[in-house]
C-alpha positions as CSV (number, residue, x, y, z in Angstrom):
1,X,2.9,-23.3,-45.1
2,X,-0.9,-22.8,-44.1
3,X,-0.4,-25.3,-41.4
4,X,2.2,-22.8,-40.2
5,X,0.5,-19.9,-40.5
6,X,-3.1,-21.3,-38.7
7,X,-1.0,-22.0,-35.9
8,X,0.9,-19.0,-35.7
9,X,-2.5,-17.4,-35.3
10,X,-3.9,-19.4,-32.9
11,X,-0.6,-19.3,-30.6
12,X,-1.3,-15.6,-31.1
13,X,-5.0,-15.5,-30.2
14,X,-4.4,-17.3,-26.9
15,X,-1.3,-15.2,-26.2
16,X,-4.1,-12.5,-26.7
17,X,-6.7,-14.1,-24.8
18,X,-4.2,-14.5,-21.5
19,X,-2.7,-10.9,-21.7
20,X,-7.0,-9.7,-21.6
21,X,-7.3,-11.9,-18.9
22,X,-4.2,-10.9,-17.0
23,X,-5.7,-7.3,-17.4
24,X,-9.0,-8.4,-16.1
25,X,-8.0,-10.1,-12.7
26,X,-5.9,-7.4,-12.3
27,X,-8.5,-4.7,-12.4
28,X,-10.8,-6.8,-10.6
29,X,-8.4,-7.3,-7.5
30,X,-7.8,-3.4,-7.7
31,X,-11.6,-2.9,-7.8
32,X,-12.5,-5.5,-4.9
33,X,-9.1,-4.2,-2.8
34,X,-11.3,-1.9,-0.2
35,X,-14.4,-3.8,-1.1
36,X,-14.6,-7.5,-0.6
37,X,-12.4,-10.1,1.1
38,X,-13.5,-13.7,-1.1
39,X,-13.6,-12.0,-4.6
40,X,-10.0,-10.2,-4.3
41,X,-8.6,-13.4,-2.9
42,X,-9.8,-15.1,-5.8
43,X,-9.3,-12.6,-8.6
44,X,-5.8,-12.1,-7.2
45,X,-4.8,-15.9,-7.6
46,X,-5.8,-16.1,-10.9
47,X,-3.9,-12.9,-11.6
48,X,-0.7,-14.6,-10.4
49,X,-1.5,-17.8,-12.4
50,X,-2.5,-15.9,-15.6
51,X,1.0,-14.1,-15.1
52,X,2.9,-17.3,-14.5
53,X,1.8,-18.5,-17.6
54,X,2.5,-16.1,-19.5
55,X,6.0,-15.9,-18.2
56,X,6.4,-19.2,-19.2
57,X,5.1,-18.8,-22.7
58,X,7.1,-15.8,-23.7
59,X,10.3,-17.1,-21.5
60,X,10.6,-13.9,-18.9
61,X,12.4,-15.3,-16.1
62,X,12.5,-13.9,-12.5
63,X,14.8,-11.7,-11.6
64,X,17.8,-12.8,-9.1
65,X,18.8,-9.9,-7.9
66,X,19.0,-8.0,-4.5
67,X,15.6,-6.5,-4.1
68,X,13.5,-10.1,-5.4
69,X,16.0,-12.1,-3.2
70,X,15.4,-10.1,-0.3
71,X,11.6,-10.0,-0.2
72,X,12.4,-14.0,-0.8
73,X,14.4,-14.4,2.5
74,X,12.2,-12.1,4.4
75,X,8.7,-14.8,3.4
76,X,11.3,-17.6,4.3
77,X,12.6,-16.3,7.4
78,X,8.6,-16.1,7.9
79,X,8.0,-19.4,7.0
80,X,10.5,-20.8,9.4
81,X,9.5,-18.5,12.8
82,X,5.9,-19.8,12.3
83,X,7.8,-23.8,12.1
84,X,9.9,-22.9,14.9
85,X,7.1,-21.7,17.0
86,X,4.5,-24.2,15.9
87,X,2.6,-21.6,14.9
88,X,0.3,-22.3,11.7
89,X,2.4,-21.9,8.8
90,X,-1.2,-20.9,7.0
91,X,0.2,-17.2,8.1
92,X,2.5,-16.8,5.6
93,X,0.1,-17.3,3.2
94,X,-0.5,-13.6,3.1
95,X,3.0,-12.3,2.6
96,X,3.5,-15.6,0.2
97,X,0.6,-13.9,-1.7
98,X,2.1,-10.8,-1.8
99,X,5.8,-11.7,-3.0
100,X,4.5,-14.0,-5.9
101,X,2.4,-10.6,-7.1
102,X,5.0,-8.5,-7.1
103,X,7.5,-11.0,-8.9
104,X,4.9,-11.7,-11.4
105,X,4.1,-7.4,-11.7
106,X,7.6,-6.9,-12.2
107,X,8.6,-10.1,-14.6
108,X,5.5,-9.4,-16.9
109,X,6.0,-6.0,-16.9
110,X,4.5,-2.5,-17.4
111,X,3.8,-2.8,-20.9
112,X,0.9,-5.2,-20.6
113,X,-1.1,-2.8,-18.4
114,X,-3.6,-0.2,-19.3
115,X,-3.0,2.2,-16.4
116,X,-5.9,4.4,-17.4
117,X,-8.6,1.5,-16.7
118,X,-6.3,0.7,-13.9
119,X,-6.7,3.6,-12.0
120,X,-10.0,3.8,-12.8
121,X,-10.6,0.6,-11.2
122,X,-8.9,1.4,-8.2
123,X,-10.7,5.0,-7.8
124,X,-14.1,2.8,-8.3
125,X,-13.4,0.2,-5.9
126,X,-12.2,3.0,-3.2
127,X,-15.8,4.6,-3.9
128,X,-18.0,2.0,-3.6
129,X,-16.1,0.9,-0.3
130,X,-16.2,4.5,0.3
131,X,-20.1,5.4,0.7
132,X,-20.8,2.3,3.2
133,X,-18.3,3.4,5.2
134,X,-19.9,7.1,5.5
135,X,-23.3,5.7,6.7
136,X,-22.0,3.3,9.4
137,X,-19.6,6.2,10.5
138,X,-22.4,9.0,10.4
139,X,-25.3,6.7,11.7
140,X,-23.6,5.4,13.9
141,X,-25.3,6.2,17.8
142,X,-21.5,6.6,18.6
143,X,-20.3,10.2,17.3
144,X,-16.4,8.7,17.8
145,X,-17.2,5.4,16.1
146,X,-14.1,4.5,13.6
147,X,-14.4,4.9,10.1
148,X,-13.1,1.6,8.5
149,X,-13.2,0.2,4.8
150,X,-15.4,-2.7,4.8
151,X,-12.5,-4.8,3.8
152,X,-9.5,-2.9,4.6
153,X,-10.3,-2.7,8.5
154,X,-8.7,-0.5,11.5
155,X,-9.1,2.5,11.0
156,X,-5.4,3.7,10.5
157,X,-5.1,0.9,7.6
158,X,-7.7,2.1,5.6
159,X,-6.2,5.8,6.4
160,X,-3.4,4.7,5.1
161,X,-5.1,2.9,1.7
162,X,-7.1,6.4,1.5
163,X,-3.2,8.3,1.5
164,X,-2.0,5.4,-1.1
165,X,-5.1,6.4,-3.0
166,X,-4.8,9.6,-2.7
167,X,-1.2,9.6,-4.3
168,X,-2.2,7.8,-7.3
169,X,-5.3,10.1,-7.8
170,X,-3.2,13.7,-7.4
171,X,-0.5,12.4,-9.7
172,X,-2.7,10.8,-12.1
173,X,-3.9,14.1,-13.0
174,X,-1.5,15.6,-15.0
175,X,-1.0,12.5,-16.6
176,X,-4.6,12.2,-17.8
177,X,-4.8,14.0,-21.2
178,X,-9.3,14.8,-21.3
179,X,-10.7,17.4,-19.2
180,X,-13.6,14.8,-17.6
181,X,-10.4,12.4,-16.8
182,X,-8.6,15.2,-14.7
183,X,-11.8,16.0,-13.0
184,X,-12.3,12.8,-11.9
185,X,-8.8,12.6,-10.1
186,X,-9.4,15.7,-8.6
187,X,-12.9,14.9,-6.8
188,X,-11.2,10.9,-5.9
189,X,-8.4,13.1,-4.0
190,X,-10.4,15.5,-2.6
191,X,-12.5,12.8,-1.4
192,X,-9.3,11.1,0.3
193,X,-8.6,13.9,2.1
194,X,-12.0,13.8,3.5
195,X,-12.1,10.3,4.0
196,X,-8.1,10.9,5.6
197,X,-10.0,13.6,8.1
198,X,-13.0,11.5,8.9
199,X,-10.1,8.6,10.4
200,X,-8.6,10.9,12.0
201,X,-5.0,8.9,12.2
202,X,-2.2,11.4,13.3
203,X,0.3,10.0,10.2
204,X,-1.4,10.6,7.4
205,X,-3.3,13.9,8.7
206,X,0.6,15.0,9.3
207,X,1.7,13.6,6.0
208,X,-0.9,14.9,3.6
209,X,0.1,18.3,3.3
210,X,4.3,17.4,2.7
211,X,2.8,14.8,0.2
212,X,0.7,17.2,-1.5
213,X,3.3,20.2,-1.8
214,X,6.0,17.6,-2.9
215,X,3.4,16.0,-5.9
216,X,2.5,19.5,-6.7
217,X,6.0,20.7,-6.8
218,X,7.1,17.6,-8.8
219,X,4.5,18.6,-11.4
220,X,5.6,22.4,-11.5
221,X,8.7,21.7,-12.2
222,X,8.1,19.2,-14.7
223,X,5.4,21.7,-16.5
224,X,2.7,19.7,-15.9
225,X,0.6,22.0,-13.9
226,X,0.7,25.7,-13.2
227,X,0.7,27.8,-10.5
228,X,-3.0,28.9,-10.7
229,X,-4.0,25.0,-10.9
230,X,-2.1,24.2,-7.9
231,X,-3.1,26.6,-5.4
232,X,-6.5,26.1,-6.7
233,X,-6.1,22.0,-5.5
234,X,-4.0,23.4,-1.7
235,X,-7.1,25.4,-1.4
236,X,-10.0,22.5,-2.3
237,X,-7.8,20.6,-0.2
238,X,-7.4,23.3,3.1
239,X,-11.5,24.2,3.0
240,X,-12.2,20.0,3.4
241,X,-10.3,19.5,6.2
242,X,-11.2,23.4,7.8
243,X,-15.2,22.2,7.3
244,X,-14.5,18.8,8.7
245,X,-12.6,19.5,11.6
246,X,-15.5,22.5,12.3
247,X,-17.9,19.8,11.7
248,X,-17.2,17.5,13.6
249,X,-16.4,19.1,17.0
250,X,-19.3,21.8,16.4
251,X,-22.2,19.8,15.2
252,X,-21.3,16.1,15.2
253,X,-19.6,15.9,18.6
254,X,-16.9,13.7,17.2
255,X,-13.8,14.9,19.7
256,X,-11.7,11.9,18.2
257,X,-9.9,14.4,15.4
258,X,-9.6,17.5,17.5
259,X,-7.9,15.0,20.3
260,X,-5.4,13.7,17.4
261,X,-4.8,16.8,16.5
262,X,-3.9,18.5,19.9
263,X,-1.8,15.3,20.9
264,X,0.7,16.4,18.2
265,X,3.6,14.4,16.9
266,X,5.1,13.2,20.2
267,X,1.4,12.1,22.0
268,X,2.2,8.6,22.0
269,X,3.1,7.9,25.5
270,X,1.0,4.4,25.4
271,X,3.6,2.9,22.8
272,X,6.5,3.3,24.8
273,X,5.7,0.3,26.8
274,X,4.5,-1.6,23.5
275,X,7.9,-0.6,22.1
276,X,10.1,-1.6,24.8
277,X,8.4,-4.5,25.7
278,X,8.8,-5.8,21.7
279,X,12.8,-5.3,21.9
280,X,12.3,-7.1,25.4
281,X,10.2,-10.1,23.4
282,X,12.4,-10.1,21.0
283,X,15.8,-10.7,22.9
284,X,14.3,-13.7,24.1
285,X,13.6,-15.2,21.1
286,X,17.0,-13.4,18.3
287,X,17.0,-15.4,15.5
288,X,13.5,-16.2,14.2
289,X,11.0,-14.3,16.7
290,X,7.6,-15.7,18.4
291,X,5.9,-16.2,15.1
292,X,4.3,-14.5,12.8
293,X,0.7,-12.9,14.0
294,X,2.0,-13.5,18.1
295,X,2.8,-10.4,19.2
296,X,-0.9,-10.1,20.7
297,X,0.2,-12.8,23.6
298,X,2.9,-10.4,24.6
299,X,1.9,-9.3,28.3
300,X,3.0,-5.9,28.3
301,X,2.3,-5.5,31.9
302,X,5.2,-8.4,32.6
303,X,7.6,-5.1,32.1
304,X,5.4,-2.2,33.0
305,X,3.1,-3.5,36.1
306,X,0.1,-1.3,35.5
307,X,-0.3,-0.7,32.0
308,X,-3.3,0.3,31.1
309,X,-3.2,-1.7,27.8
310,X,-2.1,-5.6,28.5
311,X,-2.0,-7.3,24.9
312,X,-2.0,-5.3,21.5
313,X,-2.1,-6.8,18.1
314,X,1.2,-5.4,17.3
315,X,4.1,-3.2,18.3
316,X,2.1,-0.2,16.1
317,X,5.8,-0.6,14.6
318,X,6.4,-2.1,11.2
319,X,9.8,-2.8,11.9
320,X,9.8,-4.2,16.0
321,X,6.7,-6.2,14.6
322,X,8.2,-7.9,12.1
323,X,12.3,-8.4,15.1
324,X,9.9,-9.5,17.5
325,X,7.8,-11.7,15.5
326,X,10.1,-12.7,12.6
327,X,13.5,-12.3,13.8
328,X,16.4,-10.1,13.0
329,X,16.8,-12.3,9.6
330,X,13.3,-11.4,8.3
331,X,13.7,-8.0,9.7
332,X,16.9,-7.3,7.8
333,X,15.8,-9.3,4.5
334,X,13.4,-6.6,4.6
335,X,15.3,-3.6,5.1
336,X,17.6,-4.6,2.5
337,X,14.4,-5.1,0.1
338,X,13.7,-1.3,1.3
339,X,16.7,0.2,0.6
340,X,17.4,-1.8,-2.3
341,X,14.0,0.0,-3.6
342,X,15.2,3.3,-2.6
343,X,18.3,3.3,-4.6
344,X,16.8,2.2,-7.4
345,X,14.0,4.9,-7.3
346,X,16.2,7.4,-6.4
347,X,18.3,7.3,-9.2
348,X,15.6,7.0,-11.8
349,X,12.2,9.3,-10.6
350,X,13.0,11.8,-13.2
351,X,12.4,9.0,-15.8
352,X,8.4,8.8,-14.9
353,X,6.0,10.1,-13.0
354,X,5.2,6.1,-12.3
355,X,8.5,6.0,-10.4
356,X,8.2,9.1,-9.1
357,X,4.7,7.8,-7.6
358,X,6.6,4.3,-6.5
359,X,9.5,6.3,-4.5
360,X,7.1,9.0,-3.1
361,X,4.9,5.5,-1.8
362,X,8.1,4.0,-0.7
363,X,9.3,7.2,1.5
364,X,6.0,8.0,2.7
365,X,4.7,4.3,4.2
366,X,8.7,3.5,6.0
367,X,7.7,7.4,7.7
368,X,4.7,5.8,8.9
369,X,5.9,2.5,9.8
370,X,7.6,3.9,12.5
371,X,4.4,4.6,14.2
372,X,2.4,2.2,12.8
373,X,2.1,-1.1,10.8
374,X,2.0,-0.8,7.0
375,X,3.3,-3.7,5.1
376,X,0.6,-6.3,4.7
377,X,-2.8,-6.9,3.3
378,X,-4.3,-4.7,0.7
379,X,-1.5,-2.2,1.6
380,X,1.0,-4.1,1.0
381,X,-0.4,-5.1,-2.6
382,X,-1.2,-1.6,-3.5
383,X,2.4,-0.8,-2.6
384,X,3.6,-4.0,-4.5
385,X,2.3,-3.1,-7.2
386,X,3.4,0.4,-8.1
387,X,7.2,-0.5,-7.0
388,X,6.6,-3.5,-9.4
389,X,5.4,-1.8,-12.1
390,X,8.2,1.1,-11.7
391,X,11.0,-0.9,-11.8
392,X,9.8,-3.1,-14.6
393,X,9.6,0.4,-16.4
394,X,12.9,1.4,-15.4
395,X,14.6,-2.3,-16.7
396,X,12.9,-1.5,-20.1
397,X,14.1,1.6,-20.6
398,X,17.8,0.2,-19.6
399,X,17.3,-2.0,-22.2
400,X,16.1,-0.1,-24.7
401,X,19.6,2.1,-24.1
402,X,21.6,-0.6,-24.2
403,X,20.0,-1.5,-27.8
């Protein structure tokens, strides 16, 4: 009977030892997101591992359903463009990455997260990357230099992480019970929107204020602010990006936000070409695309003689990058994954504020992919994560009601 017992305890004290450690690689890959390439790599393949195991040990299987078989078919049809191609297959390693987290964030589930010291972890690491990227902007000899995260890159991707951030932070508030805990959501927002006007990228300048009347109005309505708290925030919110913008063309000479600004929704007369000559790519090659990462030997300038602009990286398109690079398999897998999402969210964002937080992502970063590319890297984690988290949350709470 002791015998029993003294391993009972010591079955529980790894089981103990893996769910701290699954904790700590997660809040270290949240921390080193914006900051460091090598240490979120690592940290974020030990998180997987750590999660694996403990899958294993307490016998949660992966989900077969629509959304996990989806993402699955869209990293395959991945796998075999880049074989197709003969392109390296070493670049699907990235979205590889990125499907095994969110299998292993949704299969572990929500209840083994401390999202307080997870969203502190996540406002730190955005801070630390934060700073740096204020001197090289504001020493910079060139007033229209970009402002990039050190490990987050072009400019409209770390806009983007900044409006990811940003969500977390705003909603984050109400849910925080001490005074010192609300504040510090308030100045990490505040300091997104700042960050948001120093990048100047059209989607998320456009975005902010719908996302921030819809999280506000979300909160209302749920009584978790007031109306004296919120227009408080609008106004915190209007005066950094007033000063900024005045800043910037008045002392600092930066014309790079006053020309986003006055090029309005419909400036983009450069992507037409890169649009049009993706769906011309892509006819060529239906099935399975050019492979992933290609779309920079597109020669634009084969369909437009003249363009200014003769290769891009991409089709500043989520979806044509992924048809003309992919295929039309990957690209639906992916869609399906999407929508998938959205119903589920849809259905159930009165249940959480966490799943309110995963649709409002969801919505927000498909409105942007039609202008830009938003689904990979850090972003794509980030994103990963939440809508992992969420619907592990919403399949508890089934469960508990079917109990």
């Amino acid at each position: 009977m002791i015998k029993y017992k003294l391993k009972f305890q010591r079955i529980r004290m790894k089981n103990d030892i893996m769910s701290k450690l699954y904790k700590f690689f997660l809040l270290l890959m949240l921390f080193t997101l914006p900051v460091t390439e090598g240490l979120k790599q690592i940290s974020l393949i030990l998180f997987v591992l750590v999660g694996i195991y403990i899958c294993v040990k307490e016998k949660k299987q992966f989900k077969f359903d629509v959304i996990n078989i989806s993402l699955f078919i869209f990293v395959l049809s991945a796998f075999i463009s880049c074989l197709v191609n003969g392109v390296s297959p070493s670049r699907v390693l990235d979205p590889l990455r990125c499907m095994l987290f969110f299998f292993v964030a949704r299969t572990v589930g929500a209840e083994k997260i401390n999202f307080k010291f997870m969203f502190y972890a996540l406002f730190a690491g955005f801070i630390v990357a934060f700073i740096p990227a204020c001197v090289k902007k504001f020493t910079s000899n060139d007033p229209m230099a970009f402002f990039e995260l050190k490990s987050i890159g072009h400019v409209n991707h770390s806009a983007i992480f900044m409006l990811l951030v940003f969500c977390v932070a705003l909603i984050s508030m109400a849910d925080f019970k001490k005074l010192y805990e609300k504040y510090i959501s308030i100045v990490v927002s505040a300091t997104c929107v700042f960050g948001i006007m120093i990048a100047g990228s059209r989607a998320t300048m456009y975005l902010l204020p719908v996302i921030v009347f819809v999280i506000l109005f979300y909160q209302y309505l749920n009584k978790q602010t007031n109306l004296k708290t919120s227009l408080g925030i609008v106004i915190l919110f209007i005066a950094i990006a007033i000063s900024y913008t005045y800043l910037s063309t008045s002392i600092m000479h930066d014309g790079r936000i006053y020309g986003q600004l006055t090029k309005g929704i419909t400036g983009s007369e450069t992507r037409y070409p890169i649009f049009v000559s993706a769906v011309y790519t892509w006819l060529e090659y239906p099935f399975f695309g050019i492979g992933s990462g290609e779309f920079k030997i597109i020669d634009i300038t084969k369909y437009f003689p003249g363009n200014v602009e003769v290769n891009v990286s991409h089709a500043h398109n989520t979806f044509l990058t992924f048809l003309t690079e992919k295929g039309v398999i990957a690209l639906l897998a992916y869609l399906v994954f999407q929508l998938s999402l959205f119903a589920k969210f849809i259905k159930n964002f009165r249940q959480s504020s966490l799943v309110f937080l995963a649709l409002l992502i969801l919505v927000f970063q498909n409105v942007i992919s039609l202008v830009n590319t938003t689904f990979h890297h850090e972003n794509a984690l980030l994103v990963l994560l939440f809508w992992g988290l969420a619907l592990s949350y919403i399949e508890q709470k089934d469960n508990s009601y079917k109990k």
